[in-house]
C-alpha positions as CSV (number, residue, x, y, z in Angstrom):
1,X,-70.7,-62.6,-16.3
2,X,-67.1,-62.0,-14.3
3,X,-66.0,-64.2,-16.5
4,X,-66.8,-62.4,-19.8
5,X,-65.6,-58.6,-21.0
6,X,-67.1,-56.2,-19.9
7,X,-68.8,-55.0,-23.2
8,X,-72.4,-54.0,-23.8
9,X,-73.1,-55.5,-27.2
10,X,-75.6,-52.4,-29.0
11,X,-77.9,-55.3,-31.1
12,X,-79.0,-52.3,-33.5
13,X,-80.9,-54.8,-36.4
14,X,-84.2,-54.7,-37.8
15,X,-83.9,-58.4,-38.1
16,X,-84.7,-60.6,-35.1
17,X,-83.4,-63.4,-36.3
18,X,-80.2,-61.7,-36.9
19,X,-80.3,-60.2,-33.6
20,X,-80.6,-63.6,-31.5
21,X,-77.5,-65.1,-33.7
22,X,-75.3,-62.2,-32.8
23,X,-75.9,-63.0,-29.1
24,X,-75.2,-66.4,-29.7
25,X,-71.9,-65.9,-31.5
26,X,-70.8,-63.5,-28.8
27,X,-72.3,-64.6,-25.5
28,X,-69.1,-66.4,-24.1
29,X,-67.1,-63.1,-24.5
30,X,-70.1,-60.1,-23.9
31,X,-71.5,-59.7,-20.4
32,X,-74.7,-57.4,-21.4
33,X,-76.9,-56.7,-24.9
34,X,-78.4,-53.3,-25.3
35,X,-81.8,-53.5,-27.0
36,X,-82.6,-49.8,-27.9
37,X,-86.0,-48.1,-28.7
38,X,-85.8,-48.5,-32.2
39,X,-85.7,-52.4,-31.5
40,X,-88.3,-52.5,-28.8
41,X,-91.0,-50.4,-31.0
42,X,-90.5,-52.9,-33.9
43,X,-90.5,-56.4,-31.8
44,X,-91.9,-55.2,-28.7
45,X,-92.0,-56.9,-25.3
46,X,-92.3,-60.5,-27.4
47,X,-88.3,-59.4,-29.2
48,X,-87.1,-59.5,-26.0
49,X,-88.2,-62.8,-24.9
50,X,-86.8,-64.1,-28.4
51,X,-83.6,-63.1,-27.1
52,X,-83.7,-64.2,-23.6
53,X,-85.4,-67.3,-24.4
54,X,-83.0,-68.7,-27.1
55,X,-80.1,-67.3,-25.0
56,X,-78.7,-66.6,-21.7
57,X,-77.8,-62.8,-22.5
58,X,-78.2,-60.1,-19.5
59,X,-80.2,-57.7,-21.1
60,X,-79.9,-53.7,-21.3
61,X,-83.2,-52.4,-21.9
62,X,-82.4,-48.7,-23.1
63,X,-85.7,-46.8,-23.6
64,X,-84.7,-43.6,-22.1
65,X,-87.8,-43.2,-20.4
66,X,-88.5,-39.6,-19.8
67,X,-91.8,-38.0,-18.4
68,X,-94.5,-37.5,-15.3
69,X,-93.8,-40.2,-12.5
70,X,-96.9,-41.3,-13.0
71,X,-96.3,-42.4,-16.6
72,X,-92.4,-43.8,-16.1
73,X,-93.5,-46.0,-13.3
74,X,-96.1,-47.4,-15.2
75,X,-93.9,-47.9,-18.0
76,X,-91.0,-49.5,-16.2
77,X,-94.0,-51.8,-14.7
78,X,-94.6,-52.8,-18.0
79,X,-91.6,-54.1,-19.0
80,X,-90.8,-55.9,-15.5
81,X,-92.1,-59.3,-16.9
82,X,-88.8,-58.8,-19.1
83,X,-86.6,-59.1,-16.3
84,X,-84.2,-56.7,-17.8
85,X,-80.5,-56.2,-16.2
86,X,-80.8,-52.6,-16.7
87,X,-83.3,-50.2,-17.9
88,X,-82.6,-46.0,-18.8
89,X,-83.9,-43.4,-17.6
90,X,-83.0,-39.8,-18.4
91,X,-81.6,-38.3,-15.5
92,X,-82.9,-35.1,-16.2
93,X,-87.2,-36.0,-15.5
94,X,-86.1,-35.6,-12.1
95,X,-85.8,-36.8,-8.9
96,X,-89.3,-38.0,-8.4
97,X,-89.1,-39.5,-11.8
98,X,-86.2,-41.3,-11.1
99,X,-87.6,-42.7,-7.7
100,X,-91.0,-43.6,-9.6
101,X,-88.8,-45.7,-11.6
102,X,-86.3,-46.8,-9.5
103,X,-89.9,-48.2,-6.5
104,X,-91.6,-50.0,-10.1
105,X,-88.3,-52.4,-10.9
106,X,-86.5,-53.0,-7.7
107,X,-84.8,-56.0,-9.3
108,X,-83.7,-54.4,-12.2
109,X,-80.4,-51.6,-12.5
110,X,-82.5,-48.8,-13.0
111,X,-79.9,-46.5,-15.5
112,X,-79.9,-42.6,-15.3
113,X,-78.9,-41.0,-18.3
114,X,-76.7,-37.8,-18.1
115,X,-75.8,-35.9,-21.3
116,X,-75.8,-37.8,-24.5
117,X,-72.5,-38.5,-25.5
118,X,-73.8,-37.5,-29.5
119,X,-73.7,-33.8,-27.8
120,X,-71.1,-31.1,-28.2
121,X,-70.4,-28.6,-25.7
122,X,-71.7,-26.4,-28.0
123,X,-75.2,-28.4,-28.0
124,X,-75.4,-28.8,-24.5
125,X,-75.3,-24.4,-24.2
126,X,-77.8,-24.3,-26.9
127,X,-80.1,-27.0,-24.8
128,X,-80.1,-24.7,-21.9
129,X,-77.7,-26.3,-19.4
130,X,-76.7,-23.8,-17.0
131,X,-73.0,-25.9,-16.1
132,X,-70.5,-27.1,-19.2
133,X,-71.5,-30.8,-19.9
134,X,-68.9,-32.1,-17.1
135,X,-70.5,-30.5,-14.7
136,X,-73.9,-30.6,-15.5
137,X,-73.8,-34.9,-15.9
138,X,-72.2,-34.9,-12.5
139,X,-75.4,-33.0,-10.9
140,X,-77.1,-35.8,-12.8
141,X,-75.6,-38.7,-12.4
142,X,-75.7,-37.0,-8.1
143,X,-79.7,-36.5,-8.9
144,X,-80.1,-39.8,-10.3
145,X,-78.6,-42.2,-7.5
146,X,-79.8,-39.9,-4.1
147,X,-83.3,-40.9,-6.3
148,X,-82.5,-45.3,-5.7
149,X,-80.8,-45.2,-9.8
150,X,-78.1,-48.2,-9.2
151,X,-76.3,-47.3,-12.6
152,X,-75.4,-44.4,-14.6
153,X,-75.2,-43.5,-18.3
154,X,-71.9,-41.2,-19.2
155,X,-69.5,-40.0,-21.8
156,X,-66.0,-41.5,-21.1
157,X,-64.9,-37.7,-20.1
158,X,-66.8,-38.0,-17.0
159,X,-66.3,-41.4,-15.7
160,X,-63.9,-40.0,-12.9
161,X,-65.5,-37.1,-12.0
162,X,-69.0,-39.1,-11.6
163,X,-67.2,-42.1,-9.4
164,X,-66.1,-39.6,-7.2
165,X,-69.6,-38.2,-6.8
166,X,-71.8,-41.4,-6.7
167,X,-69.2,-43.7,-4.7
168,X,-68.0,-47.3,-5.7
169,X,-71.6,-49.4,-5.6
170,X,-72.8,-47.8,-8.8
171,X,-72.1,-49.0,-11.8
172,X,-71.2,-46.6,-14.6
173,X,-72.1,-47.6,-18.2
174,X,-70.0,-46.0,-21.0
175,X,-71.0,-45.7,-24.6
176,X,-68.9,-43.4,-26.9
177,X,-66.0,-45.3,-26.8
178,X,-63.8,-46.8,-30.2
179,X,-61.7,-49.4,-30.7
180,X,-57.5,-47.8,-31.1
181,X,-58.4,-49.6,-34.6
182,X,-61.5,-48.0,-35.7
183,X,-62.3,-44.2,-37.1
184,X,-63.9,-41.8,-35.2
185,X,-67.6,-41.5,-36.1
186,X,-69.4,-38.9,-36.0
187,X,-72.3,-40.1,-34.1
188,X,-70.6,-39.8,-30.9
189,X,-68.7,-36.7,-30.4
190,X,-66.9,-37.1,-27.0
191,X,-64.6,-40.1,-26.8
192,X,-62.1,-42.4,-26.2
193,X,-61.1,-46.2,-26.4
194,X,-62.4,-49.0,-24.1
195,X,-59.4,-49.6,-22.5
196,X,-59.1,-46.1,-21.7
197,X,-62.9,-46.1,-20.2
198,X,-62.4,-49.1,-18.1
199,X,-59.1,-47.8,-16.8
200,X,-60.8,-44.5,-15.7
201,X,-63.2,-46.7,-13.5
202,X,-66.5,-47.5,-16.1
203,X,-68.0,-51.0,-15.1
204,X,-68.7,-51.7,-19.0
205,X,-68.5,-49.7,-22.3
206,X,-70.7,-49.7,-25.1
207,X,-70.1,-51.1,-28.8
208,X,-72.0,-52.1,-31.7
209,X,-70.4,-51.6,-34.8
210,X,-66.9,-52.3,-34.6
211,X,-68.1,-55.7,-33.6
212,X,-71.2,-56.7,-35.2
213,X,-70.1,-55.3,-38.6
214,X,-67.6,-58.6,-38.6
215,X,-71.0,-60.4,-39.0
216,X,-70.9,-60.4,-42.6
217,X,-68.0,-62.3,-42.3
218,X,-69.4,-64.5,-40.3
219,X,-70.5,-65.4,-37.2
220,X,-66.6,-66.8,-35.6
221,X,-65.5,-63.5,-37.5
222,X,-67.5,-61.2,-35.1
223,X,-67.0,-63.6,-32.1
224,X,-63.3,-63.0,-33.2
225,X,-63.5,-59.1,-33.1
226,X,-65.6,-59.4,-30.0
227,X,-62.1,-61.4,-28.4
228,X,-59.7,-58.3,-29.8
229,X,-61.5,-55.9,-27.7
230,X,-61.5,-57.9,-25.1
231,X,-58.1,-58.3,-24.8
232,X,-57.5,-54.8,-25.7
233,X,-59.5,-54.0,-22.6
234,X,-57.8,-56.4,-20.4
235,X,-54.6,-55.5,-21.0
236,X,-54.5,-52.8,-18.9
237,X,-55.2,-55.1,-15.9
């Protein structure tokens, strides 16, 4: 993986097939895949396996698990035959939550989620935070690794304040972040490029579109695109 970008490749596809090609065109230049719940509820458990079997991708399982302790633990247990590099958990179950999780996959990154980055400020006052959403992922992210979570979930705007809180051995995971070359979309409101992430201290940033939308070029075509980000991100170093 050191040698590879540190991107986390969103595989959002309702084709497995297609799925396991875009790791293989990519997996010499991305060091993670993120399999979301969408994918897991359509291919389940055997999806996964697909990918990992026909592949050597690290694999970030994001399921966002979020309920009793009782029920994440059993649920993280479930998915432990999967071997997953990192599996999400929203921050916000708890402490005892995040533990239940964190004692069920010792192997695994367990991932706490802090405020979506799709979430305006204006959203996270209408939720029922009681801090801006700066603050209040901060307390999170703080929650979330005091309960054994070895990564964290964040919007790009909070990469520094979170490093600060949670120290140097956690790895921070970035989605909401666009290529210089790309429009903003809408889906994610608070952003900024991957350079600009990784420069800030994020261990890897998130993308999915502005690389697998080369595939219908291609498959060297999206390998290609997955190179200009790279190099867009290491040129800062």
């Amino acid at each position: 993986m050191n040698n590879k970008a540190p991107i986390v490749l969103a595989i959002d596809t309702s084709d497995l097939n297609t799925a396991i090609s875009w790791v293989k065109a990519t997996e010499d230049v991305v060091s993670v895949y993120k399999l979301g719940l969408e994918f897991f509820l359509t291919f389940g458990g055997e999806g996964v396996r697909a990918i990992t079997q026909n592949t050597e991708a690290d694999i970030f399982l994001d399921l966002k698990l979020h309920d009793i302790e009782h029920t994440v633990a059993g649920a993280a247990r479930a998915v432990s035959s999967l071997k997953p590099k990192f599996l999400t958990v929203h921050a916000s179950g708890g402490a005892a939550m995040m533990r239940a999780a964190a004692d069920a996959l010792p192997t695994t990154f367990v991932t706490g989620v802090t405020v979506l980055t799709s979430l305006s400020e204006i959203d996270v006052q209408s939720i029922g935070f009681r801090d801006n959403s700066l603050e209040s992922a901060v307390r999170l992210a703080s929650l979330a690794t005091a309960a054994g979570a070895r990564a964290i979930v964040c919007s790009p705007l909070e990469i520094q304040a979170i490093r600060l809180a949670v120290g140097d051995a956690v790895t921070i995971i970035t989605p909401g972040v666009r290529p210089a070359d790309v429009a903003h979309n809408d889906d994610q409101v608070r952003t900024m490029t991957p350079r600009e992430a990784i420069d800030r201290g994020a261990n890897f940033v998130v993308i999915g579109r502005p690389i697998t939308m080369y595939w219908q070029q291609g498959a060297s075509a999206m390998r290609d695109r997955a190179l200009e980000i790279a190099h867009q991100i290491n040129s800062v170093h």
